[in-house]
PDB file of N, CA, C and O in Angstrom:
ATOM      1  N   UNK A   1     -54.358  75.275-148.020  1.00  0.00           N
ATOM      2  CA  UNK A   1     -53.483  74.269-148.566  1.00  0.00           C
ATOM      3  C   UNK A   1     -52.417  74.955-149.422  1.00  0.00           C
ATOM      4  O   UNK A   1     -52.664  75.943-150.113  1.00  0.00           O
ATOM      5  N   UNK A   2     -51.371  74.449-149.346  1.00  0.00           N
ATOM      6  CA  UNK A   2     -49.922  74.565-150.293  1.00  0.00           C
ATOM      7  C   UNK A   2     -49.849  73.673-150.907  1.00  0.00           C
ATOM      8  O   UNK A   2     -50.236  72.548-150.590  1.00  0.00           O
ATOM      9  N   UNK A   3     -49.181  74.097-152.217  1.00  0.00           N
ATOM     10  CA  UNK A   3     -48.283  72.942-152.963  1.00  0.00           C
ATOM     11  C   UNK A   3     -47.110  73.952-153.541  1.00  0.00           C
ATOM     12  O   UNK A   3     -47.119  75.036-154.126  1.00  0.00           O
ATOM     13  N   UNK A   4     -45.883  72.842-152.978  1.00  0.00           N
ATOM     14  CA  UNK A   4     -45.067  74.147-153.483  1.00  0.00           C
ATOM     15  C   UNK A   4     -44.282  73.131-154.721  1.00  0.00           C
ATOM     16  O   UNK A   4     -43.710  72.097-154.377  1.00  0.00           O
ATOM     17  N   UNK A   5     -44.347  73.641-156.426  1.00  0.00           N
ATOM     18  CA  UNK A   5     -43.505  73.077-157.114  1.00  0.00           C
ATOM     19  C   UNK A   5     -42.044  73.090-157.538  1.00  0.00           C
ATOM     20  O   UNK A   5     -41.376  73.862-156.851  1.00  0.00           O
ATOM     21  N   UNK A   6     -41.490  72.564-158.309  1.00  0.00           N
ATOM     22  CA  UNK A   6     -40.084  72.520-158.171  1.00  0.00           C
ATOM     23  C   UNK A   6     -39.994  73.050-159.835  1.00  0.00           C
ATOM     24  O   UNK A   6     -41.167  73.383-160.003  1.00  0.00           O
ATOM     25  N   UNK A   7     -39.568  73.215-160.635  1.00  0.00           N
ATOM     26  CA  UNK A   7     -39.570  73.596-161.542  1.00  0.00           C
ATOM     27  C   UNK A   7     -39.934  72.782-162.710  1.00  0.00           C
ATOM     28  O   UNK A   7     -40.747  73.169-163.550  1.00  0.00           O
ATOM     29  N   UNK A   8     -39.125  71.279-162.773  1.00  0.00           N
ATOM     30  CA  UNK A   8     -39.627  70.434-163.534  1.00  0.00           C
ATOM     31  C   UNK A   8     -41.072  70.459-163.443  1.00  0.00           C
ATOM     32  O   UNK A   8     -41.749  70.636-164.456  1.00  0.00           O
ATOM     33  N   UNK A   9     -41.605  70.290-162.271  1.00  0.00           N
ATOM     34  CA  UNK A   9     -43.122  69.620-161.861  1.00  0.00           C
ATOM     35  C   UNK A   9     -44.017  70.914-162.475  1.00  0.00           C
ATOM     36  O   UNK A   9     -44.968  70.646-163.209  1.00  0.00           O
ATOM     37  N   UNK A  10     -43.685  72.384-162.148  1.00  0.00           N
ATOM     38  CA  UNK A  10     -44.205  73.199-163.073  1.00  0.00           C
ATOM     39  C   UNK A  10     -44.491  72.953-164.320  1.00  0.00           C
ATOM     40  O   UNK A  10     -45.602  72.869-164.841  1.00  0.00           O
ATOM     41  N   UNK A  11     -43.218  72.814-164.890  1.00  0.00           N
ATOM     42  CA  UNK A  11     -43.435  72.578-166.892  1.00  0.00           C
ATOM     43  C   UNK A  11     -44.043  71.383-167.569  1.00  0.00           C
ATOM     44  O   UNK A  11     -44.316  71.178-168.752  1.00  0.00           O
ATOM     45  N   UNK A  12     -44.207  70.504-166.266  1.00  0.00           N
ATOM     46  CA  UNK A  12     -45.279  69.498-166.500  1.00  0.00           C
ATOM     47  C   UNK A  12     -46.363  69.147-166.017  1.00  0.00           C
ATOM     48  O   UNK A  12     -46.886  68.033-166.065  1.00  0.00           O
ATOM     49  N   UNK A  13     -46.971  70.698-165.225  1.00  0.00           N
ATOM     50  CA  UNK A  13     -47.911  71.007-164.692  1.00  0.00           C
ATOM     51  C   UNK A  13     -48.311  71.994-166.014  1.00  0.00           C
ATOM     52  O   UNK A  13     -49.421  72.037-166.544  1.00  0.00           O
ATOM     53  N   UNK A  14     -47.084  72.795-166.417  1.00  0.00           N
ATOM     54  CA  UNK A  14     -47.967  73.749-168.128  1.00  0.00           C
ATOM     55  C   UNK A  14     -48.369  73.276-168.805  1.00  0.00           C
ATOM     56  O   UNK A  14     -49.336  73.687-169.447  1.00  0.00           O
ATOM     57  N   UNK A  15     -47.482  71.578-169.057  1.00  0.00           N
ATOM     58  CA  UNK A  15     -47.611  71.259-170.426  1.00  0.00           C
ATOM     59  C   UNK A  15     -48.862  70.647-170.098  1.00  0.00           C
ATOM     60  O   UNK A  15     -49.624  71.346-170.767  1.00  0.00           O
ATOM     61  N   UNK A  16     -49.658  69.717-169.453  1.00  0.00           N
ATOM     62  CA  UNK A  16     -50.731  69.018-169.261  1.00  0.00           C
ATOM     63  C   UNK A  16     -51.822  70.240-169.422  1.00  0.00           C
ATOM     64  O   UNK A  16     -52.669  70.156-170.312  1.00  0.00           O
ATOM     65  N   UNK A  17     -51.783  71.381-168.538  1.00  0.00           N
ATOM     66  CA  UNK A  17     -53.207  72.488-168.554  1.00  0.00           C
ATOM     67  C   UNK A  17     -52.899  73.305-169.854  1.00  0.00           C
ATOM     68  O   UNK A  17     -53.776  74.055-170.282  1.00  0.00           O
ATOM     69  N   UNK A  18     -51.537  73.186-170.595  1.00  0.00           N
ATOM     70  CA  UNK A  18     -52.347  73.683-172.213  1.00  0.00           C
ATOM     71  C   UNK A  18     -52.933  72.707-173.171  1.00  0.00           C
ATOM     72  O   UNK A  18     -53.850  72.800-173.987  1.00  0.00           O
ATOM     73  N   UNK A  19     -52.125  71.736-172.827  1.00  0.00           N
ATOM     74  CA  UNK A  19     -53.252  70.549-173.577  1.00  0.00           C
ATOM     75  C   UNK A  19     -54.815  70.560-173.450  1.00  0.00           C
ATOM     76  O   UNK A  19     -55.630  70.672-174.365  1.00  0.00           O
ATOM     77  N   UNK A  20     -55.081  70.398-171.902  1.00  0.00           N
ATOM     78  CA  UNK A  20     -56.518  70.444-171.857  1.00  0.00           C
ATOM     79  C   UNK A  20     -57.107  72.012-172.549  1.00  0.00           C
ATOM     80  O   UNK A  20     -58.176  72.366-173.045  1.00  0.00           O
ATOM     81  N   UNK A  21     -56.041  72.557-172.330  1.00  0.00           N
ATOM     82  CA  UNK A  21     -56.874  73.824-172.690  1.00  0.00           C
ATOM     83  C   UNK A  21     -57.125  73.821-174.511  1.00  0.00           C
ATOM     84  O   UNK A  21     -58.124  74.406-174.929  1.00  0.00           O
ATOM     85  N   UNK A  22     -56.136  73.113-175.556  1.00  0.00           N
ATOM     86  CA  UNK A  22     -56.867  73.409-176.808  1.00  0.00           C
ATOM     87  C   UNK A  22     -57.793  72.384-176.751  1.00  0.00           C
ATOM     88  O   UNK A  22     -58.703  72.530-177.566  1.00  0.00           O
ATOM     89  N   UNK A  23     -57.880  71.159-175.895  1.00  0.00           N
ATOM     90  CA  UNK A  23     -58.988  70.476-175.718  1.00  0.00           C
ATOM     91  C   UNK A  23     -60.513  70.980-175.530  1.00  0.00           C
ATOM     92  O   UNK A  23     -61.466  70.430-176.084  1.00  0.00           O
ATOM     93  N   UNK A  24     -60.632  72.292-174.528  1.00  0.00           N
ATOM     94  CA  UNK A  24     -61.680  72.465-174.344  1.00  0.00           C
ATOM     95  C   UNK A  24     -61.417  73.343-175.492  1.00  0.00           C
ATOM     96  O   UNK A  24     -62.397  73.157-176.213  1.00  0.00           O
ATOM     97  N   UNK A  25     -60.588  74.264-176.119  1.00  0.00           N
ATOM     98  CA  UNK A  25     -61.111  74.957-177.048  1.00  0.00           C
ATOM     99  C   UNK A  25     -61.939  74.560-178.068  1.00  0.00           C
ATOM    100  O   UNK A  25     -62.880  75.193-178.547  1.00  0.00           O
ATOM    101  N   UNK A  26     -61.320  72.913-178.528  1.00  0.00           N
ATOM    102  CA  UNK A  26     -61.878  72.013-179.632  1.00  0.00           C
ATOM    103  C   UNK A  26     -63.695  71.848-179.307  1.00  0.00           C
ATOM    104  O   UNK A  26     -64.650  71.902-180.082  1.00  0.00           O
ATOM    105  N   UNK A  27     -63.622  71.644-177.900  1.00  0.00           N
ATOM    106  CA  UNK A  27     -65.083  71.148-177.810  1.00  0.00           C
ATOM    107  C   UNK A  27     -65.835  72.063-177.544  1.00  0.00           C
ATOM    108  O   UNK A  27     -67.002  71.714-177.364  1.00  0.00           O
ATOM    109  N   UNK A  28     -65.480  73.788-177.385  1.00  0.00           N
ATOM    110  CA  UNK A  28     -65.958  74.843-177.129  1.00  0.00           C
ATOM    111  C   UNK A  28     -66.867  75.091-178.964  1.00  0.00           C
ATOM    112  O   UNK A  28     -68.055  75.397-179.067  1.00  0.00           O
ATOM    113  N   UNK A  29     -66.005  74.878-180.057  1.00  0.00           N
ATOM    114  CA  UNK A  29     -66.379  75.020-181.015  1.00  0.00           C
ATOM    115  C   UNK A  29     -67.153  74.100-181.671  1.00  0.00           C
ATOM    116  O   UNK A  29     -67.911  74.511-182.549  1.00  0.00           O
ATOM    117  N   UNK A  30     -67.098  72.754-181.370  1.00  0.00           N
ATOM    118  CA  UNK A  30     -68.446  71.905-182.011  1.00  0.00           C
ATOM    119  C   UNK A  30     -69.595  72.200-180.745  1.00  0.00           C
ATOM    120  O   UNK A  30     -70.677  71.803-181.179  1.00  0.00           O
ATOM    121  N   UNK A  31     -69.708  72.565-179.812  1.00  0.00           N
ATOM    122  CA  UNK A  31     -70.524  72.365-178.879  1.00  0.00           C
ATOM    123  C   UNK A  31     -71.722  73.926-179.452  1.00  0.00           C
ATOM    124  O   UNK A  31     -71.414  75.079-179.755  1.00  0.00           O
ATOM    125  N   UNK A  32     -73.279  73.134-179.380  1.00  0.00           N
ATOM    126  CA  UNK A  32     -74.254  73.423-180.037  1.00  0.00           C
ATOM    127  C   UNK A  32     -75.178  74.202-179.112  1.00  0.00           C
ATOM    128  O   UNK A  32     -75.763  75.272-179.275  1.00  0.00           O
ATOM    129  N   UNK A  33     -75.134  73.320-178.058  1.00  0.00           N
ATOM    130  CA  UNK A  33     -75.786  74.289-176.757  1.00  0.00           C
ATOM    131  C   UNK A  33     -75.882  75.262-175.923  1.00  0.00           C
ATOM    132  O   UNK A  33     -75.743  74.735-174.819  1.00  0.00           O
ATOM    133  N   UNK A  34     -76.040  76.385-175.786  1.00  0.00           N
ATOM    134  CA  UNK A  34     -75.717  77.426-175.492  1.00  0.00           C
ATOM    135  C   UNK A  34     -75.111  77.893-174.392  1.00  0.00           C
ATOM    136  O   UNK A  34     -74.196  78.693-174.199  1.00  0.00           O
ATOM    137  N   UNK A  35     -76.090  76.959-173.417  1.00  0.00           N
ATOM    138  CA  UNK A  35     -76.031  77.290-171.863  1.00  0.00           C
ATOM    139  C   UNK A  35     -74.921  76.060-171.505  1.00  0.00           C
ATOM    140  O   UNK A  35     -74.754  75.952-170.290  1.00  0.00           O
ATOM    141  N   UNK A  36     -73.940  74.884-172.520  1.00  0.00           N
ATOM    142  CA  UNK A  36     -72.798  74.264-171.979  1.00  0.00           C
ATOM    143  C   UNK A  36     -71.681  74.919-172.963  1.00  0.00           C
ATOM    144  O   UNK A  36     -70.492  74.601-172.958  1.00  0.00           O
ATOM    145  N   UNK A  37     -72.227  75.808-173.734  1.00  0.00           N
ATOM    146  CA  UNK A  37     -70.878  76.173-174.749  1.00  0.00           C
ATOM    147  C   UNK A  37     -70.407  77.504-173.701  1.00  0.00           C
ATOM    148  O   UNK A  37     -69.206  77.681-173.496  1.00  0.00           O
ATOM    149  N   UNK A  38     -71.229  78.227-173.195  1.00  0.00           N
ATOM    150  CA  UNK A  38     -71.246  79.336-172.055  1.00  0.00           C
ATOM    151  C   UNK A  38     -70.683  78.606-170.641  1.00  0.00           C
ATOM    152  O   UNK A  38     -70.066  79.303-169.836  1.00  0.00           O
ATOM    153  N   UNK A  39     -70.804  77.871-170.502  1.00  0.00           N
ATOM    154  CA  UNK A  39     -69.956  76.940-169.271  1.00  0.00           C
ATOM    155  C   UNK A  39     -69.172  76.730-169.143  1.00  0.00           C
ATOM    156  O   UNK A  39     -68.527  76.804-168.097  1.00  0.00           O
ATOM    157  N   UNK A  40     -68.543  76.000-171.175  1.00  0.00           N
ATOM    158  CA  UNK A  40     -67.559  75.736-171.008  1.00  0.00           C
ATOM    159  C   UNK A  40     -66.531  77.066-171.095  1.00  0.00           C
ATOM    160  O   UNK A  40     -65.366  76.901-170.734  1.00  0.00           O
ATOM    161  N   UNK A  41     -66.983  78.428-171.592  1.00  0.00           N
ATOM    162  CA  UNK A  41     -65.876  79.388-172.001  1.00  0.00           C
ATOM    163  C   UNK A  41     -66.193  79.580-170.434  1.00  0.00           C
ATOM    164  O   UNK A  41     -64.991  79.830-170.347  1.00  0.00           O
ATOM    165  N   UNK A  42     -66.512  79.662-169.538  1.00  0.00           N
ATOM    166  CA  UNK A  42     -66.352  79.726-168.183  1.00  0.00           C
ATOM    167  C   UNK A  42     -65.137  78.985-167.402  1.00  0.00           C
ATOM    168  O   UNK A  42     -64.515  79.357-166.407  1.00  0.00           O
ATOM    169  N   UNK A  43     -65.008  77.798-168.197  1.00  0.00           N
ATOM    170  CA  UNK A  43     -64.012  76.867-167.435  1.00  0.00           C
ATOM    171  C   UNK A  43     -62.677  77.749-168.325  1.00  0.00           C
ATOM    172  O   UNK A  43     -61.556  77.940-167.855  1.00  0.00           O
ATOM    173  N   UNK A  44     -63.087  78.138-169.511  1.00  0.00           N
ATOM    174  CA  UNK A  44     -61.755  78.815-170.539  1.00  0.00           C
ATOM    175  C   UNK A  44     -61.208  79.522-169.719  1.00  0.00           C
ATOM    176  O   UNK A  44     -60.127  79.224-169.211  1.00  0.00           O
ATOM    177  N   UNK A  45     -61.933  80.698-169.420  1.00  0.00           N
ATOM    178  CA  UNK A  45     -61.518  81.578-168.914  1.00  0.00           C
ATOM    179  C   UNK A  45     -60.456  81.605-167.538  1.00  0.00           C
ATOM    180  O   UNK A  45     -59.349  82.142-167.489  1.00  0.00           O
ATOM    181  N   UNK A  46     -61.074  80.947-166.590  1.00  0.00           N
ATOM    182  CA  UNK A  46     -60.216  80.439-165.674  1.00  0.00           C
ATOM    183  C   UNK A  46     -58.971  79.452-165.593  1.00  0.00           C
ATOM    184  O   UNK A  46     -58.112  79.293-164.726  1.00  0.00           O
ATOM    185  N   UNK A  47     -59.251  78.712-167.111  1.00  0.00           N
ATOM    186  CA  UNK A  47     -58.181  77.168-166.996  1.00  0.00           C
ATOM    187  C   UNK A  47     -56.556  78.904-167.182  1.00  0.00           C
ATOM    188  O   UNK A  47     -55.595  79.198-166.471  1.00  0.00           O
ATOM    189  N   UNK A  48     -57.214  79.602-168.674  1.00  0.00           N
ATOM    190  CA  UNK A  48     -56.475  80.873-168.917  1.00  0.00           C
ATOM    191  C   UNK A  48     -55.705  81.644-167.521  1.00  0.00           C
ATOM    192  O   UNK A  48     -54.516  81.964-167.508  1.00  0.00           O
ATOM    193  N   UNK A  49     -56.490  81.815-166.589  1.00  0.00           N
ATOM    194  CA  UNK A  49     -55.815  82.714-166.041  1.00  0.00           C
ATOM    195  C   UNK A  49     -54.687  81.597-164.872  1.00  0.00           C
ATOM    196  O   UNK A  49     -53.628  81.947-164.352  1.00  0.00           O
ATOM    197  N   UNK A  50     -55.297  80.408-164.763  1.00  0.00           N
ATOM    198  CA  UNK A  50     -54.193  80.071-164.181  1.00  0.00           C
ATOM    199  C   UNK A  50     -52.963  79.851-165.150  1.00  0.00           C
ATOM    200  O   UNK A  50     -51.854  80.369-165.020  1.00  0.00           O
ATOM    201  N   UNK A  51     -53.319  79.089-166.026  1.00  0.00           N
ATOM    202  CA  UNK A  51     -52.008  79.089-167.427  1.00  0.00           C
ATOM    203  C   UNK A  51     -51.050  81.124-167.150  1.00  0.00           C
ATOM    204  O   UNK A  51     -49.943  81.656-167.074  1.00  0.00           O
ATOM    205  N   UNK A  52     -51.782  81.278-167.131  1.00  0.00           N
ATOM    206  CA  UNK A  52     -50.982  82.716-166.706  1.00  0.00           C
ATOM    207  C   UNK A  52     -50.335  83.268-165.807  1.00  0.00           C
ATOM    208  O   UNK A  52     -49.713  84.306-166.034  1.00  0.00           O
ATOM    209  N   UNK A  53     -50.356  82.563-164.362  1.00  0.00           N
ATOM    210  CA  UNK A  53     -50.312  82.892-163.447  1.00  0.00           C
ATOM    211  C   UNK A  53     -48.707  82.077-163.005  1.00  0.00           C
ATOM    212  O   UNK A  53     -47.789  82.441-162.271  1.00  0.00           O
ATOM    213  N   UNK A  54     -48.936  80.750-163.905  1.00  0.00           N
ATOM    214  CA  UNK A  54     -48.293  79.536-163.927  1.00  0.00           C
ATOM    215  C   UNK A  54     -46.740  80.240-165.140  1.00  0.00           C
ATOM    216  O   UNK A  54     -45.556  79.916-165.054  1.00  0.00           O
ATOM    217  N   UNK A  55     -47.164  80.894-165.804  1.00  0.00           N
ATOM    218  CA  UNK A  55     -46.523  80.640-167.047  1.00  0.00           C
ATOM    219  C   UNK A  55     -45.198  82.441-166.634  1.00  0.00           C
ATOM    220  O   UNK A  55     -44.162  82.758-167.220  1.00  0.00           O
ATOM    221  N   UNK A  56     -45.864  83.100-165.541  1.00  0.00           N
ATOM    222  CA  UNK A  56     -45.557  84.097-165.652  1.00  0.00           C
ATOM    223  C   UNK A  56     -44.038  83.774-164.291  1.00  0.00           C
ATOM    224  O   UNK A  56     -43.023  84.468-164.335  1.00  0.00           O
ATOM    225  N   UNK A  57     -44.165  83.003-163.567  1.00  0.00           N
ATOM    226  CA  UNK A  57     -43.443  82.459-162.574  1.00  0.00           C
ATOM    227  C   UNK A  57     -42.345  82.307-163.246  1.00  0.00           C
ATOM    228  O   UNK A  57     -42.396  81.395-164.071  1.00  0.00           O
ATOM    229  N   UNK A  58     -40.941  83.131-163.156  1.00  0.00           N
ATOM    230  CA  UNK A  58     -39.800  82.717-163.329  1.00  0.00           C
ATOM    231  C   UNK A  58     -38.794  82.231-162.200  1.00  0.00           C
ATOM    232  O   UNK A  58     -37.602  82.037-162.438  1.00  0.00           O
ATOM    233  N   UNK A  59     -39.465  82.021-160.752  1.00  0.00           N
ATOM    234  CA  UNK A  59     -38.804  81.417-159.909  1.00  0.00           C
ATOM    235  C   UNK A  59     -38.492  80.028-160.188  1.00  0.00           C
ATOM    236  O   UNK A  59     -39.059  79.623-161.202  1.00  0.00           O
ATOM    237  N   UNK A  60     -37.648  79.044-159.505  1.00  0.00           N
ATOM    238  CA  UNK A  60     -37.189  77.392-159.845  1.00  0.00           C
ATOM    239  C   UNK A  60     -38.173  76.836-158.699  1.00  0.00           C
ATOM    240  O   UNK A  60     -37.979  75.642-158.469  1.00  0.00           O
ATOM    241  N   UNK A  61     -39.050  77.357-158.031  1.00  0.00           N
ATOM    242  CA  UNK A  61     -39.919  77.217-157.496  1.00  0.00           C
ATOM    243  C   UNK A  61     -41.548  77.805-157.623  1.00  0.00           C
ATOM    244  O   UNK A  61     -41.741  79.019-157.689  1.00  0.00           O
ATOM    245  N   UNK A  62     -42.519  76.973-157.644  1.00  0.00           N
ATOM    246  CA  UNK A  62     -44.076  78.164-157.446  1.00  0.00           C
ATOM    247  C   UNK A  62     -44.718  77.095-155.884  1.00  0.00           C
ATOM    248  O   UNK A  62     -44.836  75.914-155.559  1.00  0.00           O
ATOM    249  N   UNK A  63     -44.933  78.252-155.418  1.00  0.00           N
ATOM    250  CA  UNK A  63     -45.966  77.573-154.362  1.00  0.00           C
ATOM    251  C   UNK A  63     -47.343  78.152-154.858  1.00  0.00           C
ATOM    252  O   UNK A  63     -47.584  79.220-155.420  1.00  0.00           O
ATOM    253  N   UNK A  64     -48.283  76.983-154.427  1.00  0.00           N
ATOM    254  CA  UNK A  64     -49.497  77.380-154.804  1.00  0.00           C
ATOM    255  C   UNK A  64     -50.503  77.293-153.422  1.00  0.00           C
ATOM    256  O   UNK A  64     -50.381  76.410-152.573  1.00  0.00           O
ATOM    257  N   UNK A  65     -51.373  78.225-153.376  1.00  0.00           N
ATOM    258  CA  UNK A  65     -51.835  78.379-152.237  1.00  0.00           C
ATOM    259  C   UNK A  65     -53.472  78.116-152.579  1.00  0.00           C
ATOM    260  O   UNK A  65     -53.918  78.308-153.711  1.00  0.00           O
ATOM    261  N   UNK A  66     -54.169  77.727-151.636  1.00  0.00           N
ATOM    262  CA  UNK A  66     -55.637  77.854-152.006  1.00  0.00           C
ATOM    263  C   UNK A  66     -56.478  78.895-150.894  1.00  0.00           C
ATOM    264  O   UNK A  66     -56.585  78.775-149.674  1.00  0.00           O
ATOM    265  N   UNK A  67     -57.021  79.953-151.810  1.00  0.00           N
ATOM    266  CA  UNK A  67     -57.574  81.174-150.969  1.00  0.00           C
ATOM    267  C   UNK A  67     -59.020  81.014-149.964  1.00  0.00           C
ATOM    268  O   UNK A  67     -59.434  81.977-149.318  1.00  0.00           O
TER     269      UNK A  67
END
């Protein structure tokens, strides 16, 4: 699958996945349980590398591909 974005749709594709992302940070830090606080820095880690992947694109276009 493709999705290819346009530039607007990017920066409002960033702005929504950094939101969630201090979201999970918030609930990364009250969260008590070990084996969902370890889950969730699992989802961190990855929400991160796409935020990166996303953020590093200076084309007026990103296509996104699924591997």
């Amino acid at each position: 699958m493709e999705l290819l974005l346009s530039s607007s749709e990017r920066e409002l594709l960033l702005e929504i996945l950094e939101e969630h992302h201090r979201e999970l940070l918030r609930e990364i830090s009250r969260a008590e349980h070990h084996a969902f606080k370890a889950a969730l820095k699992g989802k961190e880690k990855l929400l991160e590398r796409v935020l990166e992947k996303l953020e590093t694109r200076n084309a007026a276009e990103v296509l996104l591909r699924s591997a």
